[in-house]
Steps between C-alpha positions, in 0.01 A plus 500: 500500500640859368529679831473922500816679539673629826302838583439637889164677416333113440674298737311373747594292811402168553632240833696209352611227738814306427464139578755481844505845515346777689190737327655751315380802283592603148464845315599637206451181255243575254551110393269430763243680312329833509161389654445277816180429710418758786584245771849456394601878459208589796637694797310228705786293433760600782817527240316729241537842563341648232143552445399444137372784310127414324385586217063653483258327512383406170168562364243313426130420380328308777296199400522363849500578881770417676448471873676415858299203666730528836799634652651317796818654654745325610769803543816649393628120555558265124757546220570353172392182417187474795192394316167383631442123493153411352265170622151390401376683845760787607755738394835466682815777538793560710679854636859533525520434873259202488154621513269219370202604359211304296163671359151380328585548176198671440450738779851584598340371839793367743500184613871477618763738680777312632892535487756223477707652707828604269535712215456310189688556116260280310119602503275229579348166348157373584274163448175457735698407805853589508701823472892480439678858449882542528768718667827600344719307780380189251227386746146360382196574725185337486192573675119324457206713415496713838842571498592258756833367452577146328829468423849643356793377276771673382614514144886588357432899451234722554150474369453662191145540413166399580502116582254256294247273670303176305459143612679480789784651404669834587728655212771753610744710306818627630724732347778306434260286233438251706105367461372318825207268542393477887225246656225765619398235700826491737773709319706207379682591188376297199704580237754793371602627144799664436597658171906688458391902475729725294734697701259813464137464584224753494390480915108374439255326604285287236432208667265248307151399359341137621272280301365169445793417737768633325706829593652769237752714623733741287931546650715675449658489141215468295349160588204365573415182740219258437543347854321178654310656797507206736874388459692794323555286181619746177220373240695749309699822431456771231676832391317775537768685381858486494809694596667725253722812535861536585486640843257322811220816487467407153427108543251585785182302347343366845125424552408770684099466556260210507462248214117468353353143446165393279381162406773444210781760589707651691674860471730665689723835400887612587651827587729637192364163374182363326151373573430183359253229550565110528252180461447445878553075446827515327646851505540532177516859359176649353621860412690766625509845478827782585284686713689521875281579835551528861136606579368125387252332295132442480282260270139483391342235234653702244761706565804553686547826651865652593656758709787535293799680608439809357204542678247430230232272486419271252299234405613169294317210309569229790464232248777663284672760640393803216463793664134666517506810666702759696449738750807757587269773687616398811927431422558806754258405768707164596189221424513176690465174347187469339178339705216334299143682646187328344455694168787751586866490556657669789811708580621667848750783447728609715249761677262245544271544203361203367437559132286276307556406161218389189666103478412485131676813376703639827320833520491703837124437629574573832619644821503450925683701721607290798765608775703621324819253575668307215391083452736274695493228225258470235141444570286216534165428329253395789166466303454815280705693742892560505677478850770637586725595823669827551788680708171538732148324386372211383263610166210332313392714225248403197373617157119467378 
Protein backbone atom coordinates (compact mmCIF):
# COMPACT_ATOMS: atom_id res chain seq x y z
CA UNK A 1 0.00 0.00 0.00
CA UNK A 2 1.40 3.59 -1.32
CA UNK A 3 1.69 5.38 1.99
CA UNK A 4 1.42 9.60 1.99
CA UNK A 5 4.58 11.39 2.38
CA UNK A 6 6.31 12.68 5.64
CA UNK A 7 4.33 16.06 6.47
CA UNK A 8 3.72 17.43 10.36
CA UNK A 9 0.36 19.20 9.52
CA UNK A 10 -1.31 15.33 8.92
CA UNK A 11 0.43 13.31 11.29
CA UNK A 12 -1.46 12.04 13.76
CA UNK A 13 -0.52 9.96 16.87
CA UNK A 14 -1.50 6.64 17.40
CA UNK A 15 -0.18 4.04 20.73
CA UNK A 16 1.78 1.13 19.25
CA UNK A 17 2.89 -1.60 21.63
CA UNK A 18 6.03 -3.54 20.90
CA UNK A 19 5.67 -7.15 21.68
CA UNK A 20 8.22 -7.34 25.12
CA UNK A 21 8.27 -3.89 25.27
CA UNK A 22 6.73 -1.12 27.16
CA UNK A 23 3.63 1.25 25.43
CA UNK A 24 5.18 3.76 23.58
CA UNK A 25 3.98 6.78 21.41
CA UNK A 26 4.90 7.81 17.89
CA UNK A 27 4.54 11.26 16.04
CA UNK A 28 5.53 12.63 13.10
CA UNK A 29 5.04 9.44 10.65
CA UNK A 30 2.47 10.19 8.19
CA UNK A 31 2.98 6.29 7.12
CA UNK A 32 0.67 5.59 9.75
CA UNK A 33 -1.90 7.39 7.87
CA UNK A 34 -3.61 10.72 7.96
CA UNK A 35 -7.00 9.61 9.50
CA UNK A 36 -7.55 7.38 12.66
CA UNK A 37 -10.75 6.67 14.76
CA UNK A 38 -11.57 9.25 17.62
CA UNK A 39 -10.73 6.70 20.33
CA UNK A 40 -7.24 6.26 19.27
CA UNK A 41 -6.23 10.04 18.86
CA UNK A 42 -9.15 10.93 21.82
CA UNK A 43 -7.78 12.87 24.79
CA UNK A 44 -9.68 10.15 26.84
CA UNK A 45 -6.82 8.08 26.17
CA UNK A 46 -4.22 9.08 28.99
CA UNK A 47 -1.05 9.35 26.39
CA UNK A 48 -2.89 11.64 23.80
CA UNK A 49 -2.52 15.06 24.43
CA UNK A 50 -4.11 16.54 21.75
CA UNK A 51 -7.68 17.06 21.20
CA UNK A 52 -8.69 16.50 17.57
CA UNK A 53 -9.97 19.34 15.67
CA UNK A 54 -13.70 18.48 13.91
CA UNK A 55 -14.85 19.34 11.08
CA UNK A 56 -19.22 20.87 10.91
CA UNK A 57 -21.64 19.14 11.03
CA UNK A 58 -22.81 18.20 7.73
CA UNK A 59 -26.13 18.82 6.37
CA UNK A 60 -28.70 16.95 5.63
CA UNK A 61 -32.40 16.15 4.43
CA UNK A 62 -34.12 14.23 7.20
CA UNK A 63 -36.16 11.22 6.20
CA UNK A 64 -35.94 9.85 9.69
CA UNK A 65 -35.94 10.63 13.50
CA UNK A 66 -33.24 9.80 15.26
CA UNK A 67 -33.76 9.51 18.99
CA UNK A 68 -32.00 8.66 22.57
CA UNK A 69 -34.01 5.69 24.23
CA UNK A 70 -31.71 5.97 27.59
CA UNK A 71 -28.72 7.31 29.11
CA UNK A 72 -27.21 5.48 32.07
CA UNK A 73 -24.03 7.02 33.61
CA UNK A 74 -21.58 5.27 34.71
CA UNK A 75 -18.89 8.30 35.14
CA UNK A 76 -15.73 9.79 34.07
CA UNK A 77 -14.45 5.99 34.62
CA UNK A 78 -13.87 3.64 30.86
CA UNK A 79 -11.30 4.10 28.06
CA UNK A 80 -10.60 2.63 24.78
CA UNK A 81 -11.68 -0.55 23.95
CA UNK A 82 -14.81 -0.81 26.90
CA UNK A 83 -17.89 -1.87 25.06
CA UNK A 84 -21.22 -3.04 26.37
CA UNK A 85 -21.80 -6.81 26.30
CA UNK A 86 -25.27 -7.70 24.82
CA UNK A 87 -27.62 -11.00 26.04
CA UNK A 88 -31.11 -12.10 25.05
CA UNK A 89 -32.35 -10.27 28.50
CA UNK A 90 -29.75 -7.40 29.57
CA UNK A 91 -27.20 -5.02 28.51
CA UNK A 92 -23.85 -5.36 30.33
CA UNK A 93 -20.70 -2.59 30.71
CA UNK A 94 -17.77 -1.99 32.81
CA UNK A 95 -15.98 1.55 34.17
CA UNK A 96 -12.39 1.88 34.42
CA UNK A 97 -12.19 1.22 38.15
CA UNK A 98 -14.60 -1.76 38.03
CA UNK A 99 -18.06 -0.55 38.16
CA UNK A 100 -20.37 -3.36 36.86
CA UNK A 101 -23.35 -2.32 35.45
CA UNK A 102 -26.24 -4.28 33.41
CA UNK A 103 -29.61 -2.57 32.00
CA UNK A 104 -33.10 -3.77 30.28
CA UNK A 105 -32.25 -3.29 27.04
CA UNK A 106 -35.27 -1.58 26.44
CA UNK A 107 -35.77 0.80 29.23
CA UNK A 108 -32.26 1.64 30.21
CA UNK A 109 -33.86 0.35 33.60
CA UNK A 110 -30.93 -0.98 36.03
CA UNK A 111 -30.93 -4.14 37.16
CA UNK A 112 -27.22 -4.37 38.34
CA UNK A 113 -24.59 -1.99 40.14
CA UNK A 114 -21.82 -3.87 41.46
CA UNK A 115 -17.90 -3.52 41.33
CA UNK A 116 -15.34 -6.29 41.10
CA UNK A 117 -13.27 -4.77 43.17
CA UNK A 118 -9.99 -3.73 40.86
CA UNK A 119 -9.64 -1.61 38.01
CA UNK A 120 -10.08 -3.51 34.90
CA UNK A 121 -8.20 -2.95 31.06
CA UNK A 122 -10.60 -5.15 29.16
CA UNK A 123 -14.41 -4.13 29.19
CA UNK A 124 -16.66 -6.84 29.98
CA UNK A 125 -18.18 -10.18 28.46
CA UNK A 126 -21.61 -11.45 29.30
CA UNK A 127 -23.87 -14.82 28.78
CA UNK A 128 -27.12 -15.25 31.13
CA UNK A 129 -25.14 -16.18 34.18
CA UNK A 130 -21.61 -15.29 34.26
CA UNK A 131 -19.60 -12.06 33.98
CA UNK A 132 -15.68 -12.26 33.37
CA UNK A 133 -13.90 -8.68 32.86
CA UNK A 134 -10.08 -8.26 33.14
CA UNK A 135 -7.40 -6.08 34.81
CA UNK A 136 -4.13 -5.08 33.25
CA UNK A 137 -1.94 -7.01 36.05
CA UNK A 138 -3.14 -10.12 33.56
CA UNK A 139 -5.87 -11.26 36.02
CA UNK A 140 -9.41 -12.66 34.84
CA UNK A 141 -12.45 -11.92 37.09
CA UNK A 142 -15.60 -13.55 36.95
CA UNK A 143 -18.68 -12.82 38.70
CA UNK A 144 -22.49 -14.58 38.27
CA UNK A 145 -25.43 -12.45 37.42
CA UNK A 146 -25.47 -10.32 40.80
CA UNK A 147 -22.05 -9.61 40.78
CA UNK A 148 -21.13 -12.03 43.34
CA UNK A 149 -17.80 -13.36 42.86
CA UNK A 150 -17.03 -16.90 41.14
CA UNK A 151 -13.74 -17.22 40.37
CA UNK A 152 -10.25 -15.79 38.93
CA UNK A 153 -7.32 -17.02 36.69
CA UNK A 154 -4.61 -15.29 35.51
CA UNK A 155 -3.47 -15.15 31.95
CA UNK A 156 0.39 -14.27 30.52
CA UNK A 157 -0.29 -10.28 30.03
CA UNK A 158 -2.95 -8.06 30.57
CA UNK A 159 -6.45 -8.32 29.26
CA UNK A 160 -6.92 -6.70 26.17
CA UNK A 161 -10.47 -6.30 25.30
CA UNK A 162 -13.81 -7.31 26.10
CA UNK A 163 -13.79 -11.15 26.92
CA UNK A 164 -16.25 -13.59 24.86
CA UNK A 165 -18.78 -15.86 26.56
CA UNK A 166 -20.75 -19.10 24.61
CA UNK A 167 -21.16 -22.67 25.73
CA UNK A 168 -19.37 -22.87 28.62
CA UNK A 169 -16.53 -21.36 27.66
CA UNK A 170 -14.84 -18.02 28.53
CA UNK A 171 -12.56 -16.47 25.65
CA UNK A 172 -9.85 -13.94 26.75
CA UNK A 173 -7.41 -11.84 24.81
CA UNK A 174 -4.23 -10.57 26.11
CA UNK A 175 -1.99 -8.25 24.58
CA UNK A 176 0.79 -10.19 23.92
CA UNK A 177 -1.61 -12.33 21.25
CA UNK A 178 -2.23 -14.82 23.31
CA UNK A 179 -6.18 -16.15 22.92
CA UNK A 180 -7.46 -17.97 26.17
CA UNK A 181 -10.39 -20.29 26.59
CA UNK A 182 -11.46 -20.52 30.46
CA UNK A 183 -14.21 -23.06 32.02
CA UNK A 184 -16.96 -20.41 33.21
CA UNK A 185 -17.98 -23.06 35.21
CA UNK A 186 -14.72 -23.15 37.58
CA UNK A 187 -11.99 -21.06 35.77
CA UNK A 188 -9.93 -23.99 34.56
CA UNK A 189 -8.11 -23.08 31.44
CA UNK A 190 -9.35 -25.11 28.43
CA UNK A 191 -7.31 -24.31 25.80
CA UNK A 192 -4.77 -21.38 24.51
CA UNK A 193 -3.75 -20.11 20.95
CA UNK A 194 -0.76 -18.47 20.31
CA UNK A 195 0.21 -16.89 17.02
CA UNK A 196 4.27 -15.01 16.60
CA UNK A 197 3.18 -10.99 16.35
CA UNK A 198 5.47 -8.74 14.29
CA UNK A 199 7.81 -6.77 16.30
CA UNK A 200 5.40 -3.64 15.94
CA UNK A 201 1.77 -4.00 16.78
CA UNK A 202 -0.99 -1.47 16.72
CA UNK A 203 -2.09 -1.67 20.87
CA UNK A 204 -6.01 -2.93 20.26
CA UNK A 205 -8.46 -4.67 21.30
CA UNK A 206 -10.61 -6.80 18.66
CA UNK A 207 -11.29 -9.72 20.33
CA UNK A 208 -13.64 -12.24 18.40
CA UNK A 209 -17.13 -13.25 16.99
CA UNK A 210 -18.72 -16.88 18.20
CA UNK A 211 -21.00 -19.08 16.21
CA UNK A 212 -22.35 -22.39 15.66
CA UNK A 213 -19.42 -23.22 18.03
CA UNK A 214 -16.74 -21.89 16.28
CA UNK A 215 -14.68 -18.60 17.21
CA UNK A 216 -13.16 -15.91 14.58
CA UNK A 217 -10.64 -13.77 15.81
CA UNK A 218 -8.31 -11.36 13.68
CA UNK A 219 -4.00 -10.90 15.18
CA UNK A 220 -1.85 -9.15 14.67
CA UNK A 221 -0.27 -9.26 11.08
CA UNK A 222 -3.12 -9.58 9.03
CA UNK A 223 -4.63 -12.98 9.91
CA UNK A 224 -7.59 -14.33 10.64
CA UNK A 225 -8.44 -17.51 13.04
CA UNK A 226 -11.25 -19.93 12.41
CA UNK A 227 -10.82 -21.46 15.95
CA UNK A 228 -12.61 -24.68 17.49
CA UNK A 229 -14.51 -23.12 20.46
CA UNK A 230 -14.44 -26.06 22.82
CA UNK A 231 -10.70 -27.18 22.41
CA UNK A 232 -8.78 -24.24 20.64
CA UNK A 233 -8.23 -26.38 17.45
CA UNK A 234 -7.04 -23.92 14.22
CA UNK A 235 -9.84 -25.19 11.62
CA UNK A 236 -7.89 -22.70 9.71
CA UNK A 237 -5.90 -19.48 9.02
CA UNK A 238 -6.34 -16.77 6.33
CA UNK A 239 -4.58 -13.45 5.24
CA UNK A 240 -6.41 -10.70 5.61
CA UNK A 241 -3.73 -8.85 4.42
CA UNK A 242 -0.15 -8.99 4.36
CA UNK A 243 2.94 -7.05 5.32
CA UNK A 244 4.61 -4.80 2.85
CA UNK A 245 6.83 -1.68 3.20
CA UNK A 246 10.44 -1.32 4.05
CA UNK A 247 10.30 0.08 7.48
CA UNK A 248 7.87 -1.70 10.59
CA UNK A 249 5.07 1.46 10.46
CA UNK A 250 4.74 0.53 6.99
CA UNK A 251 4.01 -3.39 7.42
CA UNK A 252 1.52 -2.54 10.27
CA UNK A 253 -1.66 -4.52 8.74
CA UNK A 254 -3.23 -5.86 12.19
CA UNK A 255 -6.98 -6.62 12.71
CA UNK A 256 -7.90 -3.92 14.55
CA UNK A 257 -11.91 -4.26 15.11
CA UNK A 258 -14.31 -7.16 15.18
CA UNK A 259 -14.69 -9.68 12.32
CA UNK A 260 -18.52 -10.00 10.85
CA UNK A 261 -19.99 -13.57 10.31
CA UNK A 262 -23.34 -14.64 8.10
CA UNK A 263 -24.53 -18.02 7.16
CA UNK A 264 -21.80 -18.58 4.26
CA UNK A 265 -18.99 -15.98 5.15
CA UNK A 266 -16.92 -14.47 7.06
CA UNK A 267 -15.18 -10.87 6.77
CA UNK A 268 -12.88 -9.22 8.66
CA UNK A 269 -10.65 -5.87 7.66
CA UNK A 270 -6.78 -4.75 8.53
CA UNK A 271 -5.27 -1.48 9.40
CA UNK A 272 -2.98 -0.11 6.32
CA UNK A 273 -4.34 -3.48 5.06
CA UNK A 274 -7.52 -4.85 3.32
CA UNK A 275 -11.01 -6.12 4.05
CA UNK A 276 -11.71 -9.29 2.64
CA UNK A 277 -14.18 -12.00 3.14
CA UNK A 278 -13.53 -15.90 3.42
CA UNK A 279 -16.01 -19.10 3.03
CA UNK A 280 -16.54 -19.65 6.81
CA UNK A 281 -16.01 -23.90 6.27
CA UNK A 282 -12.74 -23.75 4.54
CA UNK A 283 -11.28 -20.24 4.59
CA UNK A 284 -10.88 -19.92 1.36
CA UNK A 285 -10.72 -16.33 -0.05
CA UNK A 286 -13.96 -14.84 -1.52
CA UNK A 287 -12.75 -11.24 -2.40
CA UNK A 288 -10.85 -8.58 -1.15
CA UNK A 289 -10.76 -5.13 -1.37
CA UNK A 290 -7.49 -2.31 -0.52
CA UNK A 291 -9.65 -0.45 1.61
CA UNK A 292 -7.76 -0.24 5.36
CA UNK A 293 -9.95 0.55 8.71
CA UNK A 294 -9.44 0.83 12.32
CA UNK A 295 -13.08 1.89 13.11
CA UNK A 296 -14.40 -1.86 11.98
CA UNK A 297 -16.88 -3.54 9.93
CA UNK A 298 -20.56 -4.12 9.73
CA UNK A 299 -22.74 -6.52 7.43
CA UNK A 300 -26.35 -6.69 6.34
CA UNK A 301 -27.93 -9.34 3.68
CA UNK A 302 -26.40 -7.32 1.12
CA UNK A 303 -23.79 -5.26 1.77
CA UNK A 304 -20.75 -4.73 3.63
CA UNK A 305 -20.28 -1.47 5.14
CA UNK A 306 -16.63 0.05 6.07
CA UNK A 307 -15.07 2.63 8.16
CA UNK A 308 -12.20 2.98 6.09
CA UNK A 309 -9.21 4.78 7.17
CA UNK A 310 -9.82 7.87 5.74
CA UNK A 311 -12.78 8.29 7.52
CA UNK A 312 -15.31 7.59 4.82
CA UNK A 313 -17.99 5.31 4.68
CA UNK A 314 -18.80 3.02 2.20
CA UNK A 315 -20.81 0.36 1.25
CA UNK A 316 -19.68 -2.95 -0.81
CA UNK A 317 -21.51 -5.85 -2.72
CA UNK A 318 -20.82 -8.56 0.18
CA UNK A 319 -21.18 -11.24 -2.34
CA UNK A 320 -18.41 -9.61 -4.50
CA UNK A 321 -16.69 -7.01 -3.10
CA UNK A 322 -17.76 -3.98 -5.94
CA UNK A 323 -18.13 -1.05 -4.30
CA UNK A 324 -21.79 0.61 -4.13
CA UNK A 325 -21.73 3.71 -2.47
CA UNK A 326 -19.71 6.30 -0.51
CA UNK A 327 -20.22 8.68 1.99
CA UNK A 328 -17.15 11.25 2.86
CA UNK A 329 -19.46 13.98 4.73
CA UNK A 330 -18.30 12.96 7.84
CA UNK A 331 -14.03 12.27 7.06
CA UNK A 332 -13.45 15.33 9.60
CA UNK A 333 -15.87 14.38 12.28
CA UNK A 334 -13.80 11.02 13.24
CA UNK A 335 -16.91 8.23 12.48
CA UNK A 336 -16.78 4.99 14.38
CA UNK A 337 -17.13 1.73 12.85
CA UNK A 338 -20.26 1.42 11.24
CA UNK A 339 -23.48 -0.19 13.29
CA UNK A 340 -26.32 -1.85 11.28
CA UNK A 341 -29.89 -0.03 12.74
CA UNK A 342 -33.02 -1.75 11.18
CA UNK A 343 -33.47 0.19 7.86
CA UNK A 344 -30.60 2.70 8.72
CA UNK A 345 -26.94 2.60 9.28
CA UNK A 346 -25.37 4.29 12.17
CA UNK A 347 -22.26 6.37 12.97
CA UNK A 348 -21.05 8.04 16.45
CA UNK A 349 -18.55 10.87 15.92
CA UNK A 350 -16.27 11.96 18.07
CA UNK A 351 -18.78 14.57 19.84
CA UNK A 352 -21.16 12.02 20.28
CA UNK A 353 -23.45 12.46 17.31
CA UNK A 354 -24.84 9.49 15.98
CA UNK A 355 -25.47 10.08 12.30
CA UNK A 356 -27.61 7.84 10.37
CA UNK A 357 -27.05 6.90 6.98
CA UNK A 358 -29.87 5.79 3.87
CA UNK A 359 -28.21 1.82 3.65
CA UNK A 360 -29.09 1.67 -0.04
CA UNK A 361 -27.33 4.80 -1.28
CA UNK A 362 -25.30 6.19 1.99
CA UNK A 363 -27.10 9.52 2.19
CA UNK A 364 -27.19 11.55 5.56
CA UNK A 365 -30.95 10.92 6.85
CA UNK A 366 -30.21 11.65 10.17
CA UNK A 367 -29.02 13.09 13.38
CA UNK A 368 -28.99 12.59 17.63
CA UNK A 369 -27.16 14.60 19.84
CA UNK A 370 -26.09 12.50 22.82
CA UNK A 371 -23.44 13.58 25.57
CA UNK A 372 -21.41 14.79 23.81
CA UNK A 373 -18.22 12.32 24.56
CA UNK A 374 -16.54 10.39 21.71
CA UNK A 375 -17.63 6.22 21.23
CA UNK A 376 -15.27 3.96 23.18
CA UNK A 377 -15.34 1.24 20.43
CA UNK A 378 -17.76 0.94 17.78
CA UNK A 379 -21.35 0.38 18.48
CA UNK A 380 -23.49 -2.46 18.82
CA UNK A 381 -26.84 -3.18 17.11
CA UNK A 382 -29.31 -4.23 20.00
CA UNK A 383 -32.65 -4.57 18.03
CA UNK A 384 -33.11 -1.42 15.83
CA UNK A 385 -31.06 0.51 18.25
CA UNK A 386 -27.14 1.11 18.30
CA UNK A 387 -25.37 0.89 21.80
CA UNK A 388 -22.67 2.26 22.66
CA UNK A 389 -20.42 3.21 25.89
CA UNK A 390 -18.73 6.48 26.40
CA UNK A 391 -15.85 8.28 28.48
CA UNK A 392 -19.14 8.66 30.80
CA UNK A 393 -22.66 6.90 29.66
CA UNK A 394 -23.94 4.01 28.49
CA UNK A 395 -26.31 5.11 25.15
CA UNK A 396 -29.21 3.43 23.28
CA UNK A 397 -30.29 5.57 20.53
CA UNK A 398 -32.81 4.60 17.50
CA UNK A 399 -34.08 5.77 14.07
CA UNK A 400 -37.89 5.44 12.85
Amino acid sequence: MKTPPVSSQNVRRVALASCGAALMLLGGCASLSTWLPSWVTSPSWPWSRDTPKLGPLPTFEAKTTARMNWQVPLGNKASAGFAPAVTADAIYAASLDGELVSVDSATGRQTLRGAAGKRLSGGIGADAGVLVVGTDKAEVLAFDASGKPLWEAKVSSEVAGPPRIAEGTAVVWSLDGRIFGFSTADGSRKWVVQRTSPPLIVRRFPGGIITRGGLFAGTAGGKLLAIDLSNGAVGWEANVSSPKGSTELERLVDITSLPVVDSREVCAASYLGRVACFDITRGSIIWSRDFGSLGGIALDNRYLYITDDKGSIQALDKTTGASVWKQDKLMQRFPSGPVVMGDYLGVVDAEGYLHVLDRSDGQLVGRAATDGKLPLSQPVAVGDAAVWQSASNLISVSAN
